[in-house]
C-alpha positions in Angstrom: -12.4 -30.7 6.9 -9.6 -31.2 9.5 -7.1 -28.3 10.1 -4.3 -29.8 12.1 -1.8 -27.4 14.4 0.9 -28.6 12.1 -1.3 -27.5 8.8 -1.3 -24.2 10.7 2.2 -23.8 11.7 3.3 -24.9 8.0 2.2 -21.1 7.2 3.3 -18.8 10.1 6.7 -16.9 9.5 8.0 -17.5 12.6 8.0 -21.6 12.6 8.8 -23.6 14.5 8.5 -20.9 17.0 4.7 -20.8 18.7 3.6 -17.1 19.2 1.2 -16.1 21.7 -1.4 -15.3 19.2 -1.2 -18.7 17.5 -3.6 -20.0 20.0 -6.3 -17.1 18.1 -5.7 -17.5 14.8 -5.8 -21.2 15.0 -9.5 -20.8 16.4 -10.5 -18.9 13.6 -9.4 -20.9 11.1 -11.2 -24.0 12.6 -14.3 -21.3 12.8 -14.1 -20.7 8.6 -13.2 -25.1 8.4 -16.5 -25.3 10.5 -18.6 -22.8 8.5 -18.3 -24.0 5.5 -18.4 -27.6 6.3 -22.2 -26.5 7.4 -22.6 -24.3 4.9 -24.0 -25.4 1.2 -21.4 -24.1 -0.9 -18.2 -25.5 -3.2 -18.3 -28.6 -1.6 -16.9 -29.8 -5.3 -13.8 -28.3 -4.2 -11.5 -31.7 -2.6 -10.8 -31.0 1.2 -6.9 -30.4 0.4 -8.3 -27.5 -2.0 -10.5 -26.2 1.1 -8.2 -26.4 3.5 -5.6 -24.5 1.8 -8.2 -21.6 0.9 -9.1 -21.2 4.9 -5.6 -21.3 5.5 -5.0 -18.4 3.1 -7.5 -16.3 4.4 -6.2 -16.7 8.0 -3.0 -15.7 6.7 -4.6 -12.5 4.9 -6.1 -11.7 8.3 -3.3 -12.0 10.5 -1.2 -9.7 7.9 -3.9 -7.0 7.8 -4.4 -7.0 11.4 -0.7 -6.7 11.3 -0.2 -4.4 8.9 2.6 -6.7 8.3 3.4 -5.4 4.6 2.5 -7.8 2.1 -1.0 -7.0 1.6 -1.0 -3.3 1.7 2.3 -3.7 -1.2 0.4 -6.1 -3.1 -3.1 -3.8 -2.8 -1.0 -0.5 -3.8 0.8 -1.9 -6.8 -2.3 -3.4 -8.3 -4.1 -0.2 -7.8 -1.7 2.2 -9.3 -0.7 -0.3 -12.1 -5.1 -1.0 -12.7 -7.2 1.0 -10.8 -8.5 -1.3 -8.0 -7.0 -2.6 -5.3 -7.4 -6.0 -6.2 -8.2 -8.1 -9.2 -11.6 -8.8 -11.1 -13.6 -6.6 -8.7 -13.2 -3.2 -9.1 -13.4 -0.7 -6.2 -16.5 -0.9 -3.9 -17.8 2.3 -2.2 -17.1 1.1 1.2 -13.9 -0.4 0.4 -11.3 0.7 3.5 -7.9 0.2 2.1 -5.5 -2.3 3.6 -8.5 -3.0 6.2 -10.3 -5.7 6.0 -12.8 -6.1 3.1 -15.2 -8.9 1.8 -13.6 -8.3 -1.5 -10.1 -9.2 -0.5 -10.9 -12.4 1.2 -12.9 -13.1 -2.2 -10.1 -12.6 -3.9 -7.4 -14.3 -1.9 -10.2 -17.6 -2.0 -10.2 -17.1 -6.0 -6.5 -16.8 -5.8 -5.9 -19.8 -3.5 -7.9 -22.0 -5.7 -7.0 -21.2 -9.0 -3.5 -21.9 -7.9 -4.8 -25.4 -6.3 -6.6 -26.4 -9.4 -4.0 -25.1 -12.0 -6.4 -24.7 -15.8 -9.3 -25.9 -14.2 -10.3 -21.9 -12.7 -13.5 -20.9 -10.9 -15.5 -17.9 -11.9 -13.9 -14.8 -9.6 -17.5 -13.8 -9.7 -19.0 -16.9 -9.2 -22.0 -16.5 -7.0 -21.0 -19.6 -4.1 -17.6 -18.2 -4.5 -19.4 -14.7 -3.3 -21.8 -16.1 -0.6 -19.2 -17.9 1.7 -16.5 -14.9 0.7 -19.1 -12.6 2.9 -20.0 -15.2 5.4 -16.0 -15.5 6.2 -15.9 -11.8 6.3 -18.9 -11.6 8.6 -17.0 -14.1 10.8 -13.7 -11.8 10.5 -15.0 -8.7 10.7 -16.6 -9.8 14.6 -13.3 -10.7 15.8 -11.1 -7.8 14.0 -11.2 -4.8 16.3 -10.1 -7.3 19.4 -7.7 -9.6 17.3 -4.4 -9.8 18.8 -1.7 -8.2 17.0 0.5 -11.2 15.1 3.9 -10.0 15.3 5.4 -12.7 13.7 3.9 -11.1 10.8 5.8 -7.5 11.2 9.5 -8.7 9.9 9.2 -6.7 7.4 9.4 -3.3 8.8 12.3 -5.0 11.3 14.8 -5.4 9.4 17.3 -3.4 6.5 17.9 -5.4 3.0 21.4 -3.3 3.3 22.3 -4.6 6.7 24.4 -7.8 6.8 23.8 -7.9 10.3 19.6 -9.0 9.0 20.8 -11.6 6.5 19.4 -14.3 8.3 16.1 -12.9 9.1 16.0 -11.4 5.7 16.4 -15.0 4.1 14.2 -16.8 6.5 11.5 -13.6 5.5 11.6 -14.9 1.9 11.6 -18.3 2.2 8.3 -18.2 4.1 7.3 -15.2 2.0 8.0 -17.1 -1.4 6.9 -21.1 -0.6 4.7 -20.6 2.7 2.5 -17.1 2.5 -1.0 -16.6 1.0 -0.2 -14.4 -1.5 3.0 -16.3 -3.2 2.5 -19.7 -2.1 -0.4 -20.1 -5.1 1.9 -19.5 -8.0 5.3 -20.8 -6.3 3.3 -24.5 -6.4 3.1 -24.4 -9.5 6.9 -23.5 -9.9 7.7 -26.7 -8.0 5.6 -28.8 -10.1 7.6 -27.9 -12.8 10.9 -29.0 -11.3 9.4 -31.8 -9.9 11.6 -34.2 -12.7 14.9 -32.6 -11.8 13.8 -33.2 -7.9 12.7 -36.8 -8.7 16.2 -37.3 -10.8 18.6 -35.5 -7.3 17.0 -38.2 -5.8 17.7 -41.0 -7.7 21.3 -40.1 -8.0 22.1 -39.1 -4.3 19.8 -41.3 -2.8 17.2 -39.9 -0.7 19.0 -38.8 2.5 22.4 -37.3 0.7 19.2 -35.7 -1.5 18.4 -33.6 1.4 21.2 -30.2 0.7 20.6 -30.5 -3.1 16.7 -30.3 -3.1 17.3 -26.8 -0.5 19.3 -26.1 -3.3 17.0 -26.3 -5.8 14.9 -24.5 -3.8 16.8 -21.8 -3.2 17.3 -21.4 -7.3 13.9 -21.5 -8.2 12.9 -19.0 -5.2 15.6 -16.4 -6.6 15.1 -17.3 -10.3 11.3 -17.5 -10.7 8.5 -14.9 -10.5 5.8 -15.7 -8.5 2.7 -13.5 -7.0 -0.2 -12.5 -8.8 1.3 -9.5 -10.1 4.6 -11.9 -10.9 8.0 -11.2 -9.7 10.9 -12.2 -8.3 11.5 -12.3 -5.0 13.8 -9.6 -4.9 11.7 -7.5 -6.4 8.9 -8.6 -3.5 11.4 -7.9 -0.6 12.5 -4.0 -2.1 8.0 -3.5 -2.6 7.7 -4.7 1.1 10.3 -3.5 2.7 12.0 -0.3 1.1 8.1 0.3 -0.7 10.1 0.5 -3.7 9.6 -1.8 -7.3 13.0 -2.8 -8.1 12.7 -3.2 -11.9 
């Protein structure tokens, strides 16, 4: 499986900008891409599928050596609203929370793919799904008292909702939080599959370069009109969790 710079980049909060830990987090991602091209399990799953799953577990690892918010929000509301701190797993013994643990990299895998491959679900218990979950933690948990802190990943706790003066950051925060960041971008695919005919008919009608402004339009709607997550909701309600740690019902 190839993992270009630009598949990369696609999922970092802060591009186009390069950070200095870019050059890190790139490496391990081509480390989990090389591990499980040599080792013997879901090689079912089409490279596109694969590639999107290492890239989501990069991005859960740069936000939990961050502490950048989403994670920890996420983890919290799914234990108080459960009992675990993530789905189909229950709570481990030695499970550190909002550190890294094999059973949050199982789950964001499970997470990634079942958002890939829409009815057709994998097994969260299924036992490959298990064996190269704690083979990518092994490789994770090496690297994670010396990973480089990726501050691109710390907007959140940089900026006021309140303020106008953070609009812009604020907006750019949940764009990439809502179409770009592991957690979100699963579910908000499958939002913009469903619009897919009204994209297909802006362009017909505007042609595809006068297309352009309506389809960030469109965008736009669907970000601040449809749920997305796997505890679903809107992105408003996602920015007050991360930012203010409040659940704007």
């Amino acid at each position: 499986m190839e993992i270009r710079v630009k598949d990369y980049m696609e999922r970092q909060p802060g591009a186009p900008q390069v950070a200095e830990t870019d050059q890190f987090y790139l490496w391990i991602a081509l480390r989990l891409a090389k591990l499980w091209d040599e080792a013997p399990w879901l090689h079912g799953l089409d490279d596109d599928v694969r590639r999107d799953v290492v890239l989501a577990v990069t991005g859960y690892y740069q936000d939990v050596v961050a502490d950048g918010g989403l994670w920890r929000s996420f983890s919290r509301m799914h234990m108080e609203r459960h009992g675990s701190p993530v789905p189909h797993y229950g709570r481990r013994e030695d499970y550190v929370d909002y550190e890294l643990n094999q059973d949050d990299v199982r789950y964001v895998m499970w997470w990634t793919i079942a958002g890939e491959r829409g009815g057709d679900v994998l097994d969260p218990h299924d036992a490959e799904l298990n064996a190269l979950s704690l083979a990518f933690y092994k490789l994770l948990d090496e690297e994670y008292e010396q990973a480089p802190v990726p501050r691109q990943f710390c907007i959140a706790s940089e900026v006021d909702l309140d303020n106008p003066e953070d609009a812009q950051r604020i907006y750019d925060y949940a764009y990439w939080l809502y179409w770009r960041s592991f957690l979100l971008r699963p579910s908000s695919q499958a939002v913009m599959e469903r619009a897919m005919p009204e994209a297909h008919a802006i362009i017909e009608r505007a042609g595809e370069s006068d297309a352009r402004p309506l389809l960030q339009e469109l965008n736009e709607r669907l970000m601040y009109s449809e749920p997305a997550g796997p505890i679903p909701m809107r992105i408003a309600q996602w920015l007050r969790l991360i930012v203010d740690d409040e659940l704007d019902d």
